[in-house]
PDB file with one MODEL, atoms N, CA, C and O in Angstrom:
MODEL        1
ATOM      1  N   UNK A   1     123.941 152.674  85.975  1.00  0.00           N
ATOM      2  CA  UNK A   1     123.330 151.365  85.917  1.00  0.00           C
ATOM      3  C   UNK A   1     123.058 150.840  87.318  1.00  0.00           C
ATOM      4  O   UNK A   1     122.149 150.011  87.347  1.00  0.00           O
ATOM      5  N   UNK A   2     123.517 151.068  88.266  1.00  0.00           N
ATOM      6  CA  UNK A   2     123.747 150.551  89.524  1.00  0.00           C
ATOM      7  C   UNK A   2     123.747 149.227  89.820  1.00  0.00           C
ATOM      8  O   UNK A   2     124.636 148.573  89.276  1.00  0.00           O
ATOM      9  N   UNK A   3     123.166 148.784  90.372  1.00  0.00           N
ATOM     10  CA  UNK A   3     123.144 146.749  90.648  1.00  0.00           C
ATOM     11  C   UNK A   3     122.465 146.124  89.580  1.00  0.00           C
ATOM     12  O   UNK A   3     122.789 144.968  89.307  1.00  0.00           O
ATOM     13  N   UNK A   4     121.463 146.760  88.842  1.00  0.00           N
ATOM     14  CA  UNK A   4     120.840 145.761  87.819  1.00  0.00           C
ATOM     15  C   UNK A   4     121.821 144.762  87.327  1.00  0.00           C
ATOM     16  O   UNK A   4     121.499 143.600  87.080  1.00  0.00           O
ATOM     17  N   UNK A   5     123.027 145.232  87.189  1.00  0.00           N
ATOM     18  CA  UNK A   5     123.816 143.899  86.738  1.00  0.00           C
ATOM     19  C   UNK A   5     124.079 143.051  87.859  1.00  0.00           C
ATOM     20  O   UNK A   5     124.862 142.233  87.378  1.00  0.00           O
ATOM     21  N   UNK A   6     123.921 142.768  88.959  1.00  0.00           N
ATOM     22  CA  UNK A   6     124.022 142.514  89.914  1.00  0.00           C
ATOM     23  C   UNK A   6     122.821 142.058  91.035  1.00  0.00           C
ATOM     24  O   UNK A   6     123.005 142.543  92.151  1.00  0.00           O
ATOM     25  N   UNK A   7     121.963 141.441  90.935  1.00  0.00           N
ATOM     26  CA  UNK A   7     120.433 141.401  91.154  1.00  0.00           C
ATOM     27  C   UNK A   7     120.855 140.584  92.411  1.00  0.00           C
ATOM     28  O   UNK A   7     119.849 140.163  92.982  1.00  0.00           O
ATOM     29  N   UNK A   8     122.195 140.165  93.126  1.00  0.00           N
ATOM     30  CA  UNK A   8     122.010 139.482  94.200  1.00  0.00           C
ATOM     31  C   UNK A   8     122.433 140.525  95.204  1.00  0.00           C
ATOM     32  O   UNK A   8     122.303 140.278  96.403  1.00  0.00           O
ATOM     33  N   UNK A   9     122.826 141.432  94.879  1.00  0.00           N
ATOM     34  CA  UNK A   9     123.542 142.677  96.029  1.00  0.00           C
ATOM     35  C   UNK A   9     121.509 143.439  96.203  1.00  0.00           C
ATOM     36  O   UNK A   9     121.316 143.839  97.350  1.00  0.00           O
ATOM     37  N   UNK A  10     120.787 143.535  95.664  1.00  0.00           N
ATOM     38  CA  UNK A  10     119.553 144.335  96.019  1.00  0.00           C
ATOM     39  C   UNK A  10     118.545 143.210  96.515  1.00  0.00           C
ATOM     40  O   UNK A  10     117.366 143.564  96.529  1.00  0.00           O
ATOM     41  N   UNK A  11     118.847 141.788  96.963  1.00  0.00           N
ATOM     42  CA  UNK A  11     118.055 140.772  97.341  1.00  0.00           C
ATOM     43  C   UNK A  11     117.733 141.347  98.970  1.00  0.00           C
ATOM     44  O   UNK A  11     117.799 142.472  99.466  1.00  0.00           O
ATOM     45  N   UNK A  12     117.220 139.501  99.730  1.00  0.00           N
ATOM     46  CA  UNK A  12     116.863 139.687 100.466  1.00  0.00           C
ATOM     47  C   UNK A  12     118.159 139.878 101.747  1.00  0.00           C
ATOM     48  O   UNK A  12     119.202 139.224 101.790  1.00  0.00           O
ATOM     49  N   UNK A  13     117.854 140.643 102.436  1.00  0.00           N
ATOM     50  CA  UNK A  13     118.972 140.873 103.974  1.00  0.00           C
ATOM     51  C   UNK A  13     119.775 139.424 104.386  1.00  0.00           C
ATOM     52  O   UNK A  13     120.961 139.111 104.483  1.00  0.00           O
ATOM     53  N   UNK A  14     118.474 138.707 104.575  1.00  0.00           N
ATOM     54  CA  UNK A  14     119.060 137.307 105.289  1.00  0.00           C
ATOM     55  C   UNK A  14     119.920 136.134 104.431  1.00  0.00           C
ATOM     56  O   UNK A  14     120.615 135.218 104.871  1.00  0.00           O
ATOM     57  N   UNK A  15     119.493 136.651 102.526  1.00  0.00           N
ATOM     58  CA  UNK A  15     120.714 135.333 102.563  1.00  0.00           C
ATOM     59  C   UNK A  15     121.828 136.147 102.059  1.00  0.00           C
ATOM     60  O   UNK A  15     122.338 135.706 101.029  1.00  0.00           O
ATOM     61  N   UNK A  16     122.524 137.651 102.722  1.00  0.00           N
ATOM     62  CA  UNK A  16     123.270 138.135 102.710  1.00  0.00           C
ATOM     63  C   UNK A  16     124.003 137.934 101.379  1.00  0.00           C
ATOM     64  O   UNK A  16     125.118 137.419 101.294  1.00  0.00           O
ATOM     65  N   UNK A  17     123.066 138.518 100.045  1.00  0.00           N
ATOM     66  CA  UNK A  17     123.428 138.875  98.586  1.00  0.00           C
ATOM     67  C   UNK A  17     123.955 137.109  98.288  1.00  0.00           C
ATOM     68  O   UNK A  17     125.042 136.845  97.774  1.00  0.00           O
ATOM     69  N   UNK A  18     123.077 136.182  98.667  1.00  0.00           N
ATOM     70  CA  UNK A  18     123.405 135.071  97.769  1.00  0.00           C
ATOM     71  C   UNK A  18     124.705 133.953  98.022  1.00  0.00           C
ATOM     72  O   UNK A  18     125.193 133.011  97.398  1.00  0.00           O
ATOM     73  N   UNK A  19     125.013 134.836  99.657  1.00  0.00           N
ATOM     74  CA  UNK A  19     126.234 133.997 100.476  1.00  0.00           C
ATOM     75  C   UNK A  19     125.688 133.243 101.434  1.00  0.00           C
ATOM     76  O   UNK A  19     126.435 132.734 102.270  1.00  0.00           O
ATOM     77  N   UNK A  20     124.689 133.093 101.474  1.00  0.00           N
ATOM     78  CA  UNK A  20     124.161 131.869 102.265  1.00  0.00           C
ATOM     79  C   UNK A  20     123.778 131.142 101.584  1.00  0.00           C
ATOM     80  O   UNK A  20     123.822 130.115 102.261  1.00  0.00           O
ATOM     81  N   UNK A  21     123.315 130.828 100.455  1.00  0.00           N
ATOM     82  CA  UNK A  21     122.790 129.720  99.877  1.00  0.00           C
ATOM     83  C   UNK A  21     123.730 129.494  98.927  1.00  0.00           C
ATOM     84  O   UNK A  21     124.275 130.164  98.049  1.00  0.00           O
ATOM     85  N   UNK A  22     123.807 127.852  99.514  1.00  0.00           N
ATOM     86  CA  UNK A  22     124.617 126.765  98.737  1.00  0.00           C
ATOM     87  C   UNK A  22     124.029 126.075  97.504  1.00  0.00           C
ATOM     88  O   UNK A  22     122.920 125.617  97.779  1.00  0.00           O
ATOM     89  N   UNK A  23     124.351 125.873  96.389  1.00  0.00           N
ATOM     90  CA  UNK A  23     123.780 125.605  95.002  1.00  0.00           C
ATOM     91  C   UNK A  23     125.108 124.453  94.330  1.00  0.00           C
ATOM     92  O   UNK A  23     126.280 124.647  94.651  1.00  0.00           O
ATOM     93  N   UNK A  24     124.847 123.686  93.712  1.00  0.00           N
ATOM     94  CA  UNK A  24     126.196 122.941  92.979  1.00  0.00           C
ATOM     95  C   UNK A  24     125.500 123.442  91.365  1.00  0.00           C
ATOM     96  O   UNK A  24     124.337 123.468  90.963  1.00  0.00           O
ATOM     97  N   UNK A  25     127.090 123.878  90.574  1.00  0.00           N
ATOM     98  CA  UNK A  25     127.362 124.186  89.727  1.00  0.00           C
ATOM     99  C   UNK A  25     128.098 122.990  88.869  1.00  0.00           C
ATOM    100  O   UNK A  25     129.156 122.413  89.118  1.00  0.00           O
ATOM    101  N   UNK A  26     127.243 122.824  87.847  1.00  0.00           N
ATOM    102  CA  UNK A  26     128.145 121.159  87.575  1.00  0.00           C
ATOM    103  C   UNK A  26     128.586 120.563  88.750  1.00  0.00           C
ATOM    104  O   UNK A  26     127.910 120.438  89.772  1.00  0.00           O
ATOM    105  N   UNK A  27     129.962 120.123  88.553  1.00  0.00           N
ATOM    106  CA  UNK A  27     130.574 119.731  89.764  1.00  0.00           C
ATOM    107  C   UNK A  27     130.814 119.914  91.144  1.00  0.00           C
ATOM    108  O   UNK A  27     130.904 119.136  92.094  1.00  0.00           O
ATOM    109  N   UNK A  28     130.919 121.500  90.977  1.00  0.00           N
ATOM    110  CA  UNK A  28     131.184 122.603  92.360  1.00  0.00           C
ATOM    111  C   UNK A  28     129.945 122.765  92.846  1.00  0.00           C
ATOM    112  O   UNK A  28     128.810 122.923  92.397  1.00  0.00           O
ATOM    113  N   UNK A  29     130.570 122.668  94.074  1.00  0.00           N
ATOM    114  CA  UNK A  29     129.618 123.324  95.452  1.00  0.00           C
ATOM    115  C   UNK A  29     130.215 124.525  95.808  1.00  0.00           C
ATOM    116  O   UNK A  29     131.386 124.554  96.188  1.00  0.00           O
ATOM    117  N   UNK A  30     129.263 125.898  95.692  1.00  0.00           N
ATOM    118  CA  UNK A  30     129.883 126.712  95.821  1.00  0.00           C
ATOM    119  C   UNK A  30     128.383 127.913  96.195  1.00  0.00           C
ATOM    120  O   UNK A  30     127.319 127.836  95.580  1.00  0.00           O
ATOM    121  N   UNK A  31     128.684 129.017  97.393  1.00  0.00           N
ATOM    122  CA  UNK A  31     127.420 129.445  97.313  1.00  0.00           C
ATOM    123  C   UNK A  31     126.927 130.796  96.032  1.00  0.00           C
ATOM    124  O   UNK A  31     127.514 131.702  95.441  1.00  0.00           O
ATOM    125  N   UNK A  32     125.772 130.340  96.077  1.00  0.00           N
ATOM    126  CA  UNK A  32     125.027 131.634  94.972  1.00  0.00           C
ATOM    127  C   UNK A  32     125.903 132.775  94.593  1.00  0.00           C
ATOM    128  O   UNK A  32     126.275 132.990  93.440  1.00  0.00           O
ATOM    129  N   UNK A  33     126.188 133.438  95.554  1.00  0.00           N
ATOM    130  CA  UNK A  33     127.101 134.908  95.096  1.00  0.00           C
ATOM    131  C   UNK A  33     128.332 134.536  94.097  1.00  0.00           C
ATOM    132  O   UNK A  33     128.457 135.163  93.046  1.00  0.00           O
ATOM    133  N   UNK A  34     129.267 133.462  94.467  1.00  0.00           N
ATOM    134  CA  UNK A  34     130.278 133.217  94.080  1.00  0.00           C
ATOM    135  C   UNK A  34     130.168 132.283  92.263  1.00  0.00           C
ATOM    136  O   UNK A  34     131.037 132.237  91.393  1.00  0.00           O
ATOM    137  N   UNK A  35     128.726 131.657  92.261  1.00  0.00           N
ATOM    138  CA  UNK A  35     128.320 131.222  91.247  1.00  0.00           C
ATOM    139  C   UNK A  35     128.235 132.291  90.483  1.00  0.00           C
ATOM    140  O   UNK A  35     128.958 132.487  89.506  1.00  0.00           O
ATOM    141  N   UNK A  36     127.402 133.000  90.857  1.00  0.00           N
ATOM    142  CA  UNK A  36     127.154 134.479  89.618  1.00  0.00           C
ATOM    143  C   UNK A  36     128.101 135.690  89.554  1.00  0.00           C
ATOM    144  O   UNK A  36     128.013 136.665  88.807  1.00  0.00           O
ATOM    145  N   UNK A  37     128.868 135.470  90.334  1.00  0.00           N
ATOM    146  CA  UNK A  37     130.432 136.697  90.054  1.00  0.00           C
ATOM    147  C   UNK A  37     131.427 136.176  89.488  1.00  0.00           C
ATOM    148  O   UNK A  37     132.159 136.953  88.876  1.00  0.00           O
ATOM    149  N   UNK A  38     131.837 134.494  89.502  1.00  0.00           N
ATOM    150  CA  UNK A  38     132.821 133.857  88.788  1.00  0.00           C
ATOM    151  C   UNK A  38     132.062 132.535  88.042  1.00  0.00           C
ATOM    152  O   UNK A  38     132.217 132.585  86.822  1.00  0.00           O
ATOM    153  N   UNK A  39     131.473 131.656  88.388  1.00  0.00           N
ATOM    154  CA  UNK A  39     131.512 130.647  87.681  1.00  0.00           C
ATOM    155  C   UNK A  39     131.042 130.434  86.229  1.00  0.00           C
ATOM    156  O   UNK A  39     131.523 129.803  85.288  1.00  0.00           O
ATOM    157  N   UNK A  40     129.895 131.207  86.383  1.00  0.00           N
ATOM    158  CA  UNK A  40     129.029 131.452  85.119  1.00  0.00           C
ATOM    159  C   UNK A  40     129.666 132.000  84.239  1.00  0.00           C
ATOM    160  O   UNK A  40     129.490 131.494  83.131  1.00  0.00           O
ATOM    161  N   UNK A  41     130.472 132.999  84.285  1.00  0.00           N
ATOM    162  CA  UNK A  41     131.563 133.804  83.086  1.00  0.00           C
ATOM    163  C   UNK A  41     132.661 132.535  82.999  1.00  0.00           C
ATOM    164  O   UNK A  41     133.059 132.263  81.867  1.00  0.00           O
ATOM    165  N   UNK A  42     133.110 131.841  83.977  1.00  0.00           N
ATOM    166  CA  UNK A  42     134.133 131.058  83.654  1.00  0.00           C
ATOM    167  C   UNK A  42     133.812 129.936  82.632  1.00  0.00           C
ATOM    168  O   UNK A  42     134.602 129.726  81.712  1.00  0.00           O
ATOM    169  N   UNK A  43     132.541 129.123  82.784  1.00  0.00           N
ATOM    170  CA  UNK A  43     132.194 128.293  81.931  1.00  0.00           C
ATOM    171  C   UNK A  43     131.828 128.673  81.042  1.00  0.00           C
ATOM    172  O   UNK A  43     132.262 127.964  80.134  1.00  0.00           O
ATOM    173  N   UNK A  44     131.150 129.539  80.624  1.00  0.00           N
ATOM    174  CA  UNK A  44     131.016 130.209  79.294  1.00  0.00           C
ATOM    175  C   UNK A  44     132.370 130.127  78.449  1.00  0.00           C
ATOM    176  O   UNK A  44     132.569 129.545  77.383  1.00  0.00           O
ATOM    177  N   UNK A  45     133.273 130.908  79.266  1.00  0.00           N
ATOM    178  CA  UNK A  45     134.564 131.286  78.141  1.00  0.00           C
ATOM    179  C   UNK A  45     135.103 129.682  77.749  1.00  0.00           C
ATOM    180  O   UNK A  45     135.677 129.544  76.669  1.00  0.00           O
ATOM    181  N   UNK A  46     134.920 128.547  78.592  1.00  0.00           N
ATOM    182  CA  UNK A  46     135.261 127.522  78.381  1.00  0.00           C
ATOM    183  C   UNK A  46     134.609 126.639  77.502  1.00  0.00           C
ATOM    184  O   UNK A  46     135.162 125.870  76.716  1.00  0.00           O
ATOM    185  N   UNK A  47     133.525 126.777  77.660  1.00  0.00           N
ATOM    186  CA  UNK A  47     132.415 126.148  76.782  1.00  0.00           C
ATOM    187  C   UNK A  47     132.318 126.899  75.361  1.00  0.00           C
ATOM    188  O   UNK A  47     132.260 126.359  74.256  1.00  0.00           O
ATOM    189  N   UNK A  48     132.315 127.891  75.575  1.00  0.00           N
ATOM    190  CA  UNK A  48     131.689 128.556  74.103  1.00  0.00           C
ATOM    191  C   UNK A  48     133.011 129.580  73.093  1.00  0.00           C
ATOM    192  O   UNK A  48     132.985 130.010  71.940  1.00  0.00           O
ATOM    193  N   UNK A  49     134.005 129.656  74.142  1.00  0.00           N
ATOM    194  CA  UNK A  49     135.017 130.075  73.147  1.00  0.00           C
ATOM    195  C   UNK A  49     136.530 129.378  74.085  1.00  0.00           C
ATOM    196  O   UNK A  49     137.568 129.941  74.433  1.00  0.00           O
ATOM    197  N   UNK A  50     136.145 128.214  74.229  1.00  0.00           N
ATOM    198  CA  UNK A  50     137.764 127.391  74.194  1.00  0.00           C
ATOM    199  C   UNK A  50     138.990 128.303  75.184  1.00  0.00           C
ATOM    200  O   UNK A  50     140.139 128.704  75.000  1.00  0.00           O
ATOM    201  N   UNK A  51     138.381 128.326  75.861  1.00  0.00           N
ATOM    202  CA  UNK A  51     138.886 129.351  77.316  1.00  0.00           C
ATOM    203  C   UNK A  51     139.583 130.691  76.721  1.00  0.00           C
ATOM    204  O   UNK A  51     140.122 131.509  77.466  1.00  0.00           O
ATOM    205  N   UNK A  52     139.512 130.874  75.027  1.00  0.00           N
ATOM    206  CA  UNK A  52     140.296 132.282  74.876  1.00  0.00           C
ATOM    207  C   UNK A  52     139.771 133.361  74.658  1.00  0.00           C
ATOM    208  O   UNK A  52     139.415 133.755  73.548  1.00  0.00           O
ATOM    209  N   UNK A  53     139.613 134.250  76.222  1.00  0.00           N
ATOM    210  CA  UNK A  53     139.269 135.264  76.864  1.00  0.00           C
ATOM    211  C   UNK A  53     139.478 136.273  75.840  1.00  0.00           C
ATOM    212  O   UNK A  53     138.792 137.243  76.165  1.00  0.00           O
ATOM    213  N   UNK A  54     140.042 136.484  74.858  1.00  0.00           N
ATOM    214  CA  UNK A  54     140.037 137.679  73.921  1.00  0.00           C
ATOM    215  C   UNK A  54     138.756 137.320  73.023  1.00  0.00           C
ATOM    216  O   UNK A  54     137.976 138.265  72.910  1.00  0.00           O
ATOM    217  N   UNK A  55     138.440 136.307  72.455  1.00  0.00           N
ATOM    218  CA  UNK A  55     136.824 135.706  71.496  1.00  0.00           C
ATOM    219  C   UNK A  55     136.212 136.248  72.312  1.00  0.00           C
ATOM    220  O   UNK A  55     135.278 136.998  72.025  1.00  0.00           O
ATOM    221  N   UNK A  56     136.583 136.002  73.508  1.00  0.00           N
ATOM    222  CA  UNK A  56     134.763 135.993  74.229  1.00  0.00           C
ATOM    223  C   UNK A  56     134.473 137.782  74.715  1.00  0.00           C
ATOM    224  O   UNK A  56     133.374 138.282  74.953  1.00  0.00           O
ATOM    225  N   UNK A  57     135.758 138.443  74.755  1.00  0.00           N
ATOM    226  CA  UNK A  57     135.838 139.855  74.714  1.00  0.00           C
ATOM    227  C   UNK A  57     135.021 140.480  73.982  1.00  0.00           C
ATOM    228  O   UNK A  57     134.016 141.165  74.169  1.00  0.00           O
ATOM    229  N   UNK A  58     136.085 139.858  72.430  1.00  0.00           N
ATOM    230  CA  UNK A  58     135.799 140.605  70.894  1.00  0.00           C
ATOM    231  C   UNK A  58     134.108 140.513  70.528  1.00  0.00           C
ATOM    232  O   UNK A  58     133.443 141.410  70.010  1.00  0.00           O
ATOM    233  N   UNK A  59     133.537 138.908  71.035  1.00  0.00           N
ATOM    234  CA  UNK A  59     132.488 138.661  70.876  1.00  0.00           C
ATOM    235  C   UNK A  59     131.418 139.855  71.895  1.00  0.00           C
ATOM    236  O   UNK A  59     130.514 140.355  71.226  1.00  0.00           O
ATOM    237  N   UNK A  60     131.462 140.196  73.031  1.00  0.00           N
ATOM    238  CA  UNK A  60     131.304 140.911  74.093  1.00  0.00           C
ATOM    239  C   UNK A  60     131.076 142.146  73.163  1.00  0.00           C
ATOM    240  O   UNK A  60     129.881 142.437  73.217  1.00  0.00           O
ATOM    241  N   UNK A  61     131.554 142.730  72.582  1.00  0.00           N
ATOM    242  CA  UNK A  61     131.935 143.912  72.303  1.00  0.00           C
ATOM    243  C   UNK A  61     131.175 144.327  70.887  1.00  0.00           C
ATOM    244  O   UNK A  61     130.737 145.446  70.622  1.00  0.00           O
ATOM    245  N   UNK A  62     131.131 143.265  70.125  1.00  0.00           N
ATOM    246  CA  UNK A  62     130.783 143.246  69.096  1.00  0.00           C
ATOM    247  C   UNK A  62     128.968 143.531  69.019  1.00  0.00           C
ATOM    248  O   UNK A  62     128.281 144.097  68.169  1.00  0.00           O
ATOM    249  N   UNK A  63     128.568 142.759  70.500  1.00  0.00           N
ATOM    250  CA  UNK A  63     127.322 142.397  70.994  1.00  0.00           C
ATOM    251  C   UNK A  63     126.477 143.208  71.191  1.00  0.00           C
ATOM    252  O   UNK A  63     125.283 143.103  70.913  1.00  0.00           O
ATOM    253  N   UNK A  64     127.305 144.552  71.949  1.00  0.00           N
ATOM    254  CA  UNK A  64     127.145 145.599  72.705  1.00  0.00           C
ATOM    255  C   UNK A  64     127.311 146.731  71.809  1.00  0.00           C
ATOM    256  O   UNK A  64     126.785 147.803  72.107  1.00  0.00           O
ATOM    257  N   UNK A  65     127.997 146.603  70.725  1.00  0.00           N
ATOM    258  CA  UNK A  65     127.909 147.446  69.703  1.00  0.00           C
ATOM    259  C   UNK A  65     126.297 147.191  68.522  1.00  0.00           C
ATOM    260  O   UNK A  65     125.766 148.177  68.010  1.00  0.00           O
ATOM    261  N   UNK A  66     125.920 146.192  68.354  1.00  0.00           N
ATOM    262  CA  UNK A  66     125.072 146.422  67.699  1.00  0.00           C
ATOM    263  C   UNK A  66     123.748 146.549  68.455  1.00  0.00           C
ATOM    264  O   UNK A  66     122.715 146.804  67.836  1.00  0.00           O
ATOM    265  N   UNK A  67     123.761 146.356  69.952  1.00  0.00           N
ATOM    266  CA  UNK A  67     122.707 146.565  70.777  1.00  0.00           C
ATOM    267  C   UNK A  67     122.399 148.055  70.931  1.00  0.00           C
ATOM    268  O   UNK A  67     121.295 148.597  70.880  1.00  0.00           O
ATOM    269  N   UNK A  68     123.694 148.650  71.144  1.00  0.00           N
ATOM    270  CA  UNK A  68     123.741 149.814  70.643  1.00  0.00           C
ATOM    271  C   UNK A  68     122.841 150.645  69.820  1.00  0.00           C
ATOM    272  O   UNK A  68     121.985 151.439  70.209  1.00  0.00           O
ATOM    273  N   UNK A  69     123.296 150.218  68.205  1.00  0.00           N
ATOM    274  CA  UNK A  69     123.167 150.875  67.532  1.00  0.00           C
ATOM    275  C   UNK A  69     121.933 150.570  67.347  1.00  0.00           C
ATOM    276  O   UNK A  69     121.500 151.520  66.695  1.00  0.00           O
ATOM    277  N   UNK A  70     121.038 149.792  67.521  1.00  0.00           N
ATOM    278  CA  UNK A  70     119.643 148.939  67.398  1.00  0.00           C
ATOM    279  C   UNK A  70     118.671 149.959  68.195  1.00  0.00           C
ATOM    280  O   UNK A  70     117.703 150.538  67.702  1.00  0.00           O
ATOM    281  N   UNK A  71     119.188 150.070  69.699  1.00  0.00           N
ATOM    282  CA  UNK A  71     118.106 151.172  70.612  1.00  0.00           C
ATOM    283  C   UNK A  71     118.440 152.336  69.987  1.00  0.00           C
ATOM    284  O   UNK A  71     117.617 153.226  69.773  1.00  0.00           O
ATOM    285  N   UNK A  72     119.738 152.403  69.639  1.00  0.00           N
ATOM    286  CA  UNK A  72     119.430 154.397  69.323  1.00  0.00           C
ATOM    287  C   UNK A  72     118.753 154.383  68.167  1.00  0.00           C
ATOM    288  O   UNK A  72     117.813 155.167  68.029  1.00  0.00           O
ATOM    289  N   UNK A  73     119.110 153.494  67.137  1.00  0.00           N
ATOM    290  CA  UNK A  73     118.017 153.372  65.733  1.00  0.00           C
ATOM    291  C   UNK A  73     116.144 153.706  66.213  1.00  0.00           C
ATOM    292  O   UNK A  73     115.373 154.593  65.847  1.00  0.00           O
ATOM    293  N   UNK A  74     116.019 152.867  66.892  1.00  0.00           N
ATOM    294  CA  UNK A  74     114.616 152.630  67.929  1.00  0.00           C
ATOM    295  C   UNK A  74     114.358 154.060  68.304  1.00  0.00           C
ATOM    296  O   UNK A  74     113.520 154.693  67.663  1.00  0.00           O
ATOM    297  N   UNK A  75     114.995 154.600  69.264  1.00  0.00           N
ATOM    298  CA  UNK A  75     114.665 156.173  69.817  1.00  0.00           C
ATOM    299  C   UNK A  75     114.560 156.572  68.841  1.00  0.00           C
ATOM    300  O   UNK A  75     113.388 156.680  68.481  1.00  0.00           O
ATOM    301  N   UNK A  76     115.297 156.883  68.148  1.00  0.00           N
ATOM    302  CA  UNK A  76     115.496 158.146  67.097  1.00  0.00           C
ATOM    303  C   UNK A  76     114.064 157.884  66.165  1.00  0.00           C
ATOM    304  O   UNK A  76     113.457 158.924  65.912  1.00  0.00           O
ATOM    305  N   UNK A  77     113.547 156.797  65.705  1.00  0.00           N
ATOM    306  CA  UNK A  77     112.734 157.009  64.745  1.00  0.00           C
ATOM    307  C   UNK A  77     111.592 156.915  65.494  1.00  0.00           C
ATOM    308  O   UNK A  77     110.584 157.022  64.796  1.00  0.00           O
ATOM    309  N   UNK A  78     111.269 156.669  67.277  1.00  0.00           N
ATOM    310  CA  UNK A  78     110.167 156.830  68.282  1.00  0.00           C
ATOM    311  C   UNK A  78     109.827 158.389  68.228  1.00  0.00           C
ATOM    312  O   UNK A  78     108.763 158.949  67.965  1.00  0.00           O
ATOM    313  N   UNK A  79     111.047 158.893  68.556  1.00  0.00           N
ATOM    314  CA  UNK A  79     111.342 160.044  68.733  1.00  0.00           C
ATOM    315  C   UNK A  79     110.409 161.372  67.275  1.00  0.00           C
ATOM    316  O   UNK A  79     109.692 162.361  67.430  1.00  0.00           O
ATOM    317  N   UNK A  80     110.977 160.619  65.940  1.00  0.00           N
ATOM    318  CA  UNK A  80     110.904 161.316  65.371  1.00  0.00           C
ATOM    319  C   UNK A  80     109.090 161.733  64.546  1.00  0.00           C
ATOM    320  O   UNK A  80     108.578 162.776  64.140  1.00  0.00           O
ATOM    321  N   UNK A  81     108.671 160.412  64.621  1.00  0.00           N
ATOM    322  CA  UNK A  81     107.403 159.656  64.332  1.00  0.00           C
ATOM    323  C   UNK A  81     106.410 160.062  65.540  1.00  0.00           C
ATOM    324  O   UNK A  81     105.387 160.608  65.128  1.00  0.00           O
ATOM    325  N   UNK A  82     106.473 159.942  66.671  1.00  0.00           N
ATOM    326  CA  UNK A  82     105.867 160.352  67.638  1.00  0.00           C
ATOM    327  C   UNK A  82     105.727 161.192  68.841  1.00  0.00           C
ATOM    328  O   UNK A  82     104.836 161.402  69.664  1.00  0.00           O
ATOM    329  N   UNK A  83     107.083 161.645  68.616  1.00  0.00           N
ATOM    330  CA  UNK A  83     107.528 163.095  69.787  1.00  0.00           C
ATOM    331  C   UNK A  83     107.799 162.142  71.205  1.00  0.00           C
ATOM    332  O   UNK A  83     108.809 162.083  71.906  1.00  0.00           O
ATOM    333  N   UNK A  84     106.553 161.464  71.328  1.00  0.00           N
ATOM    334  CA  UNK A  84     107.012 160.777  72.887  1.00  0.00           C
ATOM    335  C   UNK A  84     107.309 159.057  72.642  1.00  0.00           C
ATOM    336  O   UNK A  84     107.169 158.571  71.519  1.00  0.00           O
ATOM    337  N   UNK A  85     107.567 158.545  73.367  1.00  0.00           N
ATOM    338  CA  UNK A  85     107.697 157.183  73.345  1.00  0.00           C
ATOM    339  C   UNK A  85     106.977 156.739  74.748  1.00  0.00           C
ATOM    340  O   UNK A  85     106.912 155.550  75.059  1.00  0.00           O
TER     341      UNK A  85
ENDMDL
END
């Protein structure tokens, strides 16, 4: 996968992956990098499953399992129907 999950490490040189630029997050002042490696997962688990980190896991997982099974469904009948995709 390499950085795609990560789109501030392949930016530009100068705002050194998102540590130079300052942004407020709700309340916090905090710069870019540190917004998108902690804050954003933190408010989520707080907001949307009541800070308990196992929901927001199980939910995680559950997510990724049917995303799963959805593209290989997709290939397989690209695959089978048309040889190429």
């Amino acid at each position: 996968m390499g950085d795609i999950h990560q789109p501030l490490h392949v930016s530009y040189a100068s705002d050194k992956g998102g540590n130079t630029i300052e942004v407020h997050w709700y309340t916090r002042k905090a710069n870019l990098h540190h917004i998108w490696d902690s804050n954003i997962i933190e408010t989520a688990e707080a907001d949307l499953y009541n800070s308990a980190l196992e929901g927001m896991v199980d939910a995680l997982k559950k997510n990724i399992t049917v995303l799963m099974q959805q593209n290989y469904c997709s290939l397989h009948v690209c695959y089978k129907v048309f040889l190429t995709c």
